[in-house]
N, C-alpha and C positions, 0 to 999 in steps of 0.2 A: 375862290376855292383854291386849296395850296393841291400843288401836284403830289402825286403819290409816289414815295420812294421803295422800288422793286415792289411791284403792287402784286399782287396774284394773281397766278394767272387760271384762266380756266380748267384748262388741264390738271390743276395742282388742286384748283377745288374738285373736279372728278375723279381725282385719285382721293382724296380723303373721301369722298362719299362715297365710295364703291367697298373702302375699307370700313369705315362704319356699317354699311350696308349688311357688310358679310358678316360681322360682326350682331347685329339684328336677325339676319338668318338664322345663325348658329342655335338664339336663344327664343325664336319664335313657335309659337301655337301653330296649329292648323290655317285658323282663321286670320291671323296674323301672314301668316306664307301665304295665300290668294292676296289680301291686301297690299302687299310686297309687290307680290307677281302683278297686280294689274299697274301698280305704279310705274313700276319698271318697264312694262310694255307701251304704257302711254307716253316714257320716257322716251325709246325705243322710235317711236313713230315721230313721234315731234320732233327729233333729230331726224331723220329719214327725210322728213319733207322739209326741214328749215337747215338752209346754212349757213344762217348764223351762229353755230356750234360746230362750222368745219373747221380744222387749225390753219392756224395762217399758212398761208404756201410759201414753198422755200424759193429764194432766188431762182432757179434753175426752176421750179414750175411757172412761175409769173414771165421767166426768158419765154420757155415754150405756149404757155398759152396768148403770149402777145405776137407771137410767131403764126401760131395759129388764128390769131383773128385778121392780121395783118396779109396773111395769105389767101383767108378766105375773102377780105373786102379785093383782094385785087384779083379774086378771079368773079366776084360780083361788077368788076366792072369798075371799080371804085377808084379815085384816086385817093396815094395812097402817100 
């Protein structure tokens, strides 16, 4: 399988779908806006509990949070 050159990235697809989206709103029914709204909240949730849709963390959070576990194994006693 050949690598993908500047591939897309998630972010880029949830900007276009949030544009689309509003775009659907604009021209939706009734019944059409509940359908919307439940999608969106299922969306909603499933991000919430999964982070495999958090953004990747910048340098400086990956410092801190290896700081953070590094701290806490040596006050667990841990060698470190």
């Amino acid at each position: 399988m050949s690598k993908l050159v500047n591939p897309v990235t998630l972010e880029e697809v949830n900007e276009n779908l949030l544009k689309r989206l509003n775009e659907l709103i604009d021209s939706a029914g009734p019944e059409e806006i509940l359908s919307i709204s439940d999608s969106v909240a299922k969306l909603n949730a499933s991000r919430k509990s999964n982070d495999q849709f958090a953004r990747p963390e910048t340098a400086e959070e990956r410092t801190e949070r290896e700081q953070r576990e590094m701290f806490g194994a040596v006050l667990n006693g841990e060698e470190v």
